[in-house]
C-alpha positions as CSV (number, residue, x, y, z in Angstrom):
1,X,-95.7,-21.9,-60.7
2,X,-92.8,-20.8,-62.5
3,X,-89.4,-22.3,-61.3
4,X,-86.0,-20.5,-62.1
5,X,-82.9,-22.2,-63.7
6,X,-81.2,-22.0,-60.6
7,X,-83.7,-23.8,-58.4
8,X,-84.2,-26.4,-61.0
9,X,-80.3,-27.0,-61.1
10,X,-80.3,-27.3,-57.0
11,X,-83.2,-29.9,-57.7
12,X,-81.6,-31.8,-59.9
13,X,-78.5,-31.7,-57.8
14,X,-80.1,-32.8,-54.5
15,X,-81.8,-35.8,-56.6
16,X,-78.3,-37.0,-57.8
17,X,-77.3,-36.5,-53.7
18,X,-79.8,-38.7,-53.4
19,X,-79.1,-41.5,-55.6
20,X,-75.4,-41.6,-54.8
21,X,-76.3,-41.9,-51.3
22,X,-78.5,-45.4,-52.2
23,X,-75.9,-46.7,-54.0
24,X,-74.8,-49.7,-51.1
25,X,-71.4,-49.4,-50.6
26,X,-68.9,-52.3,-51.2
27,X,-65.7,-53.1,-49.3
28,X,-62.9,-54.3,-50.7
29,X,-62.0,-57.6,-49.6
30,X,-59.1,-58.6,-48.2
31,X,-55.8,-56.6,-47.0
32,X,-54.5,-53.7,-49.8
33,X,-51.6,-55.2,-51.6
34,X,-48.7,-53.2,-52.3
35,X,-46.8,-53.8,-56.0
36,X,-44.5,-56.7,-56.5
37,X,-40.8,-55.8,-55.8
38,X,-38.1,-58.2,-57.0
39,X,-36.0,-59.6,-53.5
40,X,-33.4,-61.0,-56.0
41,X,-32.4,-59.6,-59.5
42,X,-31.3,-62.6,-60.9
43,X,-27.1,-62.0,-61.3
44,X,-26.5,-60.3,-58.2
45,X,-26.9,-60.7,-54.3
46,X,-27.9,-56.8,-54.0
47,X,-30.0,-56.3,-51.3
48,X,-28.6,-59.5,-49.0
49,X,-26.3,-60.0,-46.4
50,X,-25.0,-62.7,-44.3
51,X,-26.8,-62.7,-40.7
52,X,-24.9,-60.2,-38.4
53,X,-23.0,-58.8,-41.0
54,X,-24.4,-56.5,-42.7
55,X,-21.9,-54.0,-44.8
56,X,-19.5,-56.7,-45.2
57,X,-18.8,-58.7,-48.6
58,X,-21.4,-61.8,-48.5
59,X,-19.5,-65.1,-48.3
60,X,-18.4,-67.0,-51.6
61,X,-20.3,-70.2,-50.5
62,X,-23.3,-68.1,-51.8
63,X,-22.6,-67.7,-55.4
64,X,-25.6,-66.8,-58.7
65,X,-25.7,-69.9,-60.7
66,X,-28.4,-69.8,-63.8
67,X,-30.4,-67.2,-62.4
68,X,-30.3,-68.9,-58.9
69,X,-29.2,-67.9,-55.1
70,X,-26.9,-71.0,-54.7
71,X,-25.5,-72.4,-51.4
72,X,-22.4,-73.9,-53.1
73,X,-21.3,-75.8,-49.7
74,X,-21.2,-75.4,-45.8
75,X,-20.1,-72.8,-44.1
76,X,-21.8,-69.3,-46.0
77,X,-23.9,-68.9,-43.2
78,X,-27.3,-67.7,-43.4
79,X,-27.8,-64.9,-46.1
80,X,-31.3,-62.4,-44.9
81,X,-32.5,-59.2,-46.3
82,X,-31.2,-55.9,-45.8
83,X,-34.7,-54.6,-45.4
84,X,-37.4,-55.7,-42.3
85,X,-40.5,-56.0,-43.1
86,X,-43.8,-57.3,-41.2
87,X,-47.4,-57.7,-43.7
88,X,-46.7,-58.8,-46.6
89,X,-46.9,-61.6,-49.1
90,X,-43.6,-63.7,-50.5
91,X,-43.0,-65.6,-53.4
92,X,-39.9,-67.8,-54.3
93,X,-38.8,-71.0,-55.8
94,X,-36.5,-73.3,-54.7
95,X,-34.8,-76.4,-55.5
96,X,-32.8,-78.8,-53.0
97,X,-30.5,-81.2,-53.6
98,X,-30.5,-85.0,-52.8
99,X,-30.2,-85.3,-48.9
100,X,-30.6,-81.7,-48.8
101,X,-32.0,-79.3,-45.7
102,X,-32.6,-75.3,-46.2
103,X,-35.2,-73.2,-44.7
104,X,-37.0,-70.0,-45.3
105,X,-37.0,-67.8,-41.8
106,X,-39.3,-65.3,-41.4
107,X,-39.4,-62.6,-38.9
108,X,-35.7,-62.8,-37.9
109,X,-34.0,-60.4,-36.0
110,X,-31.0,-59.3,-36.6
111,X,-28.9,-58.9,-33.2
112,X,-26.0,-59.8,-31.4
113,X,-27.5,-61.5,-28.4
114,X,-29.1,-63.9,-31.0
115,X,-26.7,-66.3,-32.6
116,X,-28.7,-67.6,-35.6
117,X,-31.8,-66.3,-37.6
118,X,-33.9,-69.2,-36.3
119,X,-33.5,-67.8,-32.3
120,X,-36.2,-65.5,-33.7
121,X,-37.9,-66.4,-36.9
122,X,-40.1,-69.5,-37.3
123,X,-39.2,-71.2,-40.4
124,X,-40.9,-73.3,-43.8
125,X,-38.5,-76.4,-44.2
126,X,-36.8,-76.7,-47.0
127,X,-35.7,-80.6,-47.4
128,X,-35.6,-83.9,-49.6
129,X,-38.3,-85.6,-47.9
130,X,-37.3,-88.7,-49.4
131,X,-33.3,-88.7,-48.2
132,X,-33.1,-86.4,-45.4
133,X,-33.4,-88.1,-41.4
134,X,-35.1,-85.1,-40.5
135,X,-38.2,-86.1,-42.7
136,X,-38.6,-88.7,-40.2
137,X,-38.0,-86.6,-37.0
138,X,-40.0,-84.6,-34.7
139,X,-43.7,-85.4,-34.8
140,X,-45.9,-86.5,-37.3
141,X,-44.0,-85.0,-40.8
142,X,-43.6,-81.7,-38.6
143,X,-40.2,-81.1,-40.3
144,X,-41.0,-81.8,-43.9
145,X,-40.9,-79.7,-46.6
146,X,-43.9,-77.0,-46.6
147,X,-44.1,-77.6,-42.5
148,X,-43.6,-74.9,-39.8
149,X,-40.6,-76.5,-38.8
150,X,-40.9,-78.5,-35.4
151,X,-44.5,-77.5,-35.0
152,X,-46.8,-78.4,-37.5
153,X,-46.7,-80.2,-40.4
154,X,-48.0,-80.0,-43.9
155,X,-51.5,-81.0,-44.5
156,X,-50.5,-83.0,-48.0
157,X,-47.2,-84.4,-47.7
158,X,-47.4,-84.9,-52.0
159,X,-47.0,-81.0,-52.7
160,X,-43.4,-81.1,-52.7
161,X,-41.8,-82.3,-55.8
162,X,-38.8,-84.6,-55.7
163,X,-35.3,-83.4,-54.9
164,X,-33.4,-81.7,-58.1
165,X,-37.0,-80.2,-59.4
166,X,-38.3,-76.9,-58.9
167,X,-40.8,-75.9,-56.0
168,X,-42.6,-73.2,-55.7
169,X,-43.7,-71.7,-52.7
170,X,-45.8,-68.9,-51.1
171,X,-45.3,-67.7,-47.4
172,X,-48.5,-65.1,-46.7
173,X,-47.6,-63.0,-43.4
174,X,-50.7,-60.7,-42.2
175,X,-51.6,-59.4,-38.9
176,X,-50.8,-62.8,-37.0
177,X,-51.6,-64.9,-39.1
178,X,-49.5,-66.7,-41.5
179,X,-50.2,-69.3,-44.4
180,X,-47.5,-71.6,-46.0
181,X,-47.9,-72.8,-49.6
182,X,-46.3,-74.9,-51.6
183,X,-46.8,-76.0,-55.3
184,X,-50.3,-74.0,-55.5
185,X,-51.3,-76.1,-52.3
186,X,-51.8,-74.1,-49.0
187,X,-50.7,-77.0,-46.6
188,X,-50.1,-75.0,-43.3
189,X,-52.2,-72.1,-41.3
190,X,-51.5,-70.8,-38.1
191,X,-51.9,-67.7,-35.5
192,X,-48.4,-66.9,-34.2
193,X,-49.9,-65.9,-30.8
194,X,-52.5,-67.0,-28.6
195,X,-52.9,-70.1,-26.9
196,X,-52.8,-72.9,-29.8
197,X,-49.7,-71.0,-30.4
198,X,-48.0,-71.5,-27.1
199,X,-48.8,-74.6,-26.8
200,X,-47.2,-75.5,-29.9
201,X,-44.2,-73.7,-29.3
202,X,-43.5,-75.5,-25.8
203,X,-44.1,-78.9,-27.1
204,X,-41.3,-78.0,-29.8
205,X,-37.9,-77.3,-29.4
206,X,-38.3,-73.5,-29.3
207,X,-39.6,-73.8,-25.6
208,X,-38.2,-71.4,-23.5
209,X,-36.2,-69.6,-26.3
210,X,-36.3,-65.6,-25.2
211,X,-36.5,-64.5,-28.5
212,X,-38.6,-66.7,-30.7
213,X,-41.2,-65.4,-32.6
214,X,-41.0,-62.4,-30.4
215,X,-40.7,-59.6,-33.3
216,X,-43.5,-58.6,-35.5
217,X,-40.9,-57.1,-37.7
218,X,-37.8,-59.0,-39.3
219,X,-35.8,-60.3,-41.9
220,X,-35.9,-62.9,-44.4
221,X,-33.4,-65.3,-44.2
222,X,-32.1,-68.6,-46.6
223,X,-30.4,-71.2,-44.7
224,X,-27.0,-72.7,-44.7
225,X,-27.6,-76.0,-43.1
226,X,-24.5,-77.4,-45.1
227,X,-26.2,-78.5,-48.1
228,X,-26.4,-77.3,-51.9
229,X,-29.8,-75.2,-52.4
230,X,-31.0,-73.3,-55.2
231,X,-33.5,-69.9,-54.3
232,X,-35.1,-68.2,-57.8
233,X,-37.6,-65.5,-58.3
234,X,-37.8,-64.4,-55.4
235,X,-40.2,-61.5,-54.6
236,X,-42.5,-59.4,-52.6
237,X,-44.8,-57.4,-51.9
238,X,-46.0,-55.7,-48.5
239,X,-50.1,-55.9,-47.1
């Protein structure tokens, strides 16, 4: 039997059909990760603002020093992003001084009704666990450095280097859940909902707080708790 050109190209196409369709597909795992963007450009502080006022002139208690956000004394108030943001993934290094207390605050927003970024956003600690009272407050290291503040503490209390060195830390926000790490370490993992959640929240002092943890979408925030703190490379990138 003689077979024409154009019948063997539809057999050879239906056999490639074929094949393709065998091929088991793959998934890629994980969320899809947006590119890095820089949240600080290293000599300027484009892109923040102190809490509740945004379009106004940042206070001069938050100063670039060496390449660093730098809480120069009390009273800047809390500096957060001028974007919102809810998946994503965020990088930064810090360094505290001795006796020093900072905090990164996530999910923070920004209104009127709420005097400070931590009404809303949980927050990592930021302290010198060695100096600081605070180390030794709440429950069980639940306000160290690395911890959810008030709630749950870090699961290696060495990750943190001493105060005047450089830490590292990365704050994983996805889809409820949230992972803290610090110094390549991932010392705390949570669900910010759900019952574990709640019962968390009402043995802290958040209990009964209307608006905590109550937005999917916020700010960033760097605390002024009155102490000198240094924030570098600083960046982000959205899931």
């Amino acid at each position: 039997m003689k077979i024409s050109l154009s019948m063997m190209t539809r057999v050879v196409l239906l056999a490639l059909i074929v094949s393709v369709a065998s091929v088991p597909k793959t998934v890629a795992s994980g969320p899809k990760k947006g590119k890095w963007v820089k949240l600080f450009d290293g000599k300027t502080l484009t892109g923040w603002h102190n809490y509740l006022k945004q379009g106004q002139p940042v206070s001069d208690k938050w100063q670039v020093e060496d390449g660093a956000i730098t809480l120069t004394g009390r009273g800047g108030g809390d500096l957060v992003t001028d974007k919102e943001y809810t998946n994503y993934e965020l990088e930064i290094e810090w360094k505290i001084s001795e006796k020093g207390n900072s905090g990164i605050i996530y999910r923070v927003h920004e209104d009127p009704k709420y005097r400070t970024t931590y009404a809303t956003g949980p927050e990592m600690q930021v302290l010198d666990n060695e100096r600081h009272p605070d180390a030794k407050a709440g429950k069980n290291g639940n306000r160290t450095s690395g911890s959810l503040y008030d709630m749950l503490p870090p699961s290696d209390f060495s990750a943190q280097k001493v105060a005047g060195e450089w830490n590292k830390v990365r704050l994983v926000v996805n889809n409820g859940k949230v992972e803290h790490y610090l110094n390549g370490k991932k010392v705390v993992e949570y669900k910010t909902s759900g019952p574990e959640w709640e019962k968390m929240v009402s043995e802290s002092k958040f209990k009964g707080w209307e608006g905590f943890n109550k937005y999917d979408t916020g700010r960033i925030a760097l605390q002024d708790h009155g102490d000198k703190v240094w924030y570098r490379n600083i960046r982000i990138r959205e899931l």
